[in-house]
C-alpha positions, 0 to 999 in steps of 0.5 A: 141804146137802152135805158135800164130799170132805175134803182129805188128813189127812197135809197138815199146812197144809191141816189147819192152814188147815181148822182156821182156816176151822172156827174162823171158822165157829163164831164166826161162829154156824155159818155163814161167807160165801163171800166170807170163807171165799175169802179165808181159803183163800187169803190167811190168813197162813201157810196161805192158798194165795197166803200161802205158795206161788209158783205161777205158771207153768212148765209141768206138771211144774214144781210150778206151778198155772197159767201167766200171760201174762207167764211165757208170752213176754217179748212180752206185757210188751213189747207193753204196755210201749208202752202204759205208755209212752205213758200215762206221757208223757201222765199227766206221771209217771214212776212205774209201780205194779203191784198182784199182781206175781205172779212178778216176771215182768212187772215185769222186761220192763217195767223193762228195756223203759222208758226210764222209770218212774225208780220201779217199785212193787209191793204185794203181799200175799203174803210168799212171791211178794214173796220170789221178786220181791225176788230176781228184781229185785234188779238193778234196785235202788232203781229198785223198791219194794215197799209195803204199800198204795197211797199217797193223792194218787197220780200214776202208771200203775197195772197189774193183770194177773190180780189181779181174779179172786183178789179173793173173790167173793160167790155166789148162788144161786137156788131157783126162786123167790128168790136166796139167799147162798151160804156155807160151814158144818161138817157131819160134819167136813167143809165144805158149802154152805148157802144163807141168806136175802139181800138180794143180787141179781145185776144182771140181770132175766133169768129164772133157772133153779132152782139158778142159781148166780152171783158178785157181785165186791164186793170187786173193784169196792171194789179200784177205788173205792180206786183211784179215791180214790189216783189224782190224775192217771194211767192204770189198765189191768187185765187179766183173764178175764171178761165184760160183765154181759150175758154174764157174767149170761146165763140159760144160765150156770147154774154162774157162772164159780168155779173151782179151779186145781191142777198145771194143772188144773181142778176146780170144788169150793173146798171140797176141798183148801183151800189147795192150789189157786187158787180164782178167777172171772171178772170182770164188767167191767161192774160195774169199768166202772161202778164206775170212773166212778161214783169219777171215773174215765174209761173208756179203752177195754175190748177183747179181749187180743188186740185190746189186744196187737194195737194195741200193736205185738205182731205186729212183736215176734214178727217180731222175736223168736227162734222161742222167744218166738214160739212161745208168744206165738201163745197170747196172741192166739189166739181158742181159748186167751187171746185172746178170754177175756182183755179189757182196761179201761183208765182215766184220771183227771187226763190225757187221750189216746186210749190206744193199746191201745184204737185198733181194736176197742174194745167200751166200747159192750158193757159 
């Protein structure tokens, strides 16, 4: 067991949201799951890192923690618009509703790029983003409305970019002879790691290497059963970082994927800084897959965001667009930077069609 560096003493939140997590930990009996302590850090009210910060992306320089494709090029959301566009028609609704709308960035490009959605929701669990959102869409009016939760018997395309991988996350870790649940305790003043007994296990028979550490995204695929359940007839595409279970459970991937985000860089201690940084991992869209069908969902499709981008006319936007937008958008599709990292998996419930984004490359077989 070991103690992380503390974070800075004169950082009044950070201090305030230590103490918070600490309170947690003894009233839990001296030992706090990961899964818990990620969600505290990031989402306690008025001191988790989403719950009072707007980090999304300029660039360095601009006080943000990371950029997202949307604050990239205006491209990006108008490229998927044709792909909302052509689910909205085939779903019969007029109603878009994006989970985590972040900075507002995407939900403006698309409400300027559709003819329809007549409503554009929004839930969002950060007070600080849905402020910035608020102000950033208040030309569309009523057009836009912001929710606690996702309403029951819902007929829409539902949107996620980027949301998944903030979800908190479970973490394993393997001794060499058996996989343990990872969680967070006090030591000498500081947070630190210890590992307990479990009954978890990650979905792979491959052997393992001693101090093996890895995630299992409960949270996230309970965030699909939910949407499952809401959805009556509509389409759900999300789009995130991550892998197919074989690749995200390889043996040779022996840190699992968690990492932290601060002024555009990275680190790999959640424990350092709590409630200065993002705290994210990548995605196994195999367990969102798997997850979806098993609520009655149908798979859609699920390819590269390149491909998805791609398919959904993205080369003739840039062709169109000023050297400005153009520029950037080369990060969207390039295999070395977004392209290739980011997939895409699309679902249907209640309507079908052969949704565009997934016409070429699809690699729904991968999963």
């Amino acid at each position: 067991m070991g103690a992380s560096a503390s974070s800075d003493p004169h950082d009044s939140v950070s201090g305030a949201l230590r103490d918070t997590i600490a309170h947690a930990i003894a009233s839990a009996g001296g030992w706090l799951p990961f899964d818990r302590y990620m969600e505290l850090a990031l989402y306690a009210p008025g001191l988790g890192y989403y719950a009072r910060r707007a980090p999304f992306g300029r660039w360095p320089g601009s006080g943000s923690d990371f950029v997202t494709a949307p604050e990239l090029t205006p491209l990006f959301g108008r490229a998927l618009a044709h792909q909302l566009q052509q689910a909205l028609g085939a779903c019969e609704t007029d109603t878009v509703l994006e989970f985590g709308a972040g900075s507002g960035a995407l939900a403006e490009v698309l409400l300027d790029a559709l003819p329809l959605p007549r409503q554009y929701r929004i839930v969002e669990l950060s007070a600080a983003l849905r402020e910035r959102q608020v102000e950033r869409l208040a030309r569309f009016g009523a057009r836009v409305q912001w929710l606690e939760h996702a309403p029951t018997e819902l007929n829409a395309v539902l949107l996620a970019n980027e949301v998944l991988d903030a979800m908190p996350v479970k973490l394993l870790a393997f001794d060499g002879q058996r996989w343990r649940e990872r969680g967070v305790v006090v030591d000498a003043g500081a947070f630190a790691w210890d590992d307990r007994a479990t009954g978890l296990r990650p979905p792979t028979d491959a052997a393992c290497a001693a101090g093996t550490v890895t995630e299992l995204h409960l949270q996230a695929q309970a965030f699909v059963a939910s949407v499952a359940a809401w959805l009556h007839r509509g389409a759900v595409f999300l789009i995130d970082y991550g892998f197919p279970a074989r690749e995200y459970y390889h043996p040779q991937r022996v840190g699992g994927t968690l990492m932290c985000h601060r002024a555009h860089t990275a680190d790999a201690d959640p424990l350092a800084d709590v409630g200065l940084k993002d705290i994210t991992a990548h995605v196994d869209f195999t367990a969102i897959a798997l997850t979806g069908q098993d609520a009655g969902l149908q798979v859609l499709g699920y390819t590269s965001q390149a491909r998805f981008l791609l398919n959904c006319g993205l080369l003739e936007l840039m062709q169109q667009a000023s050297p400005r937008e153009r520029a950037p958008a080369h990060a969207l599709i390039a295999e070395h930077e977004m392209g290739e990292l980011f997939k895409v998996i699309g679902f249907a419930k209640g309507c079908t069609f052969d949704a565009l984004g997934f016409a070429a490359g699809d690699r729904s077989h991968r999963l």
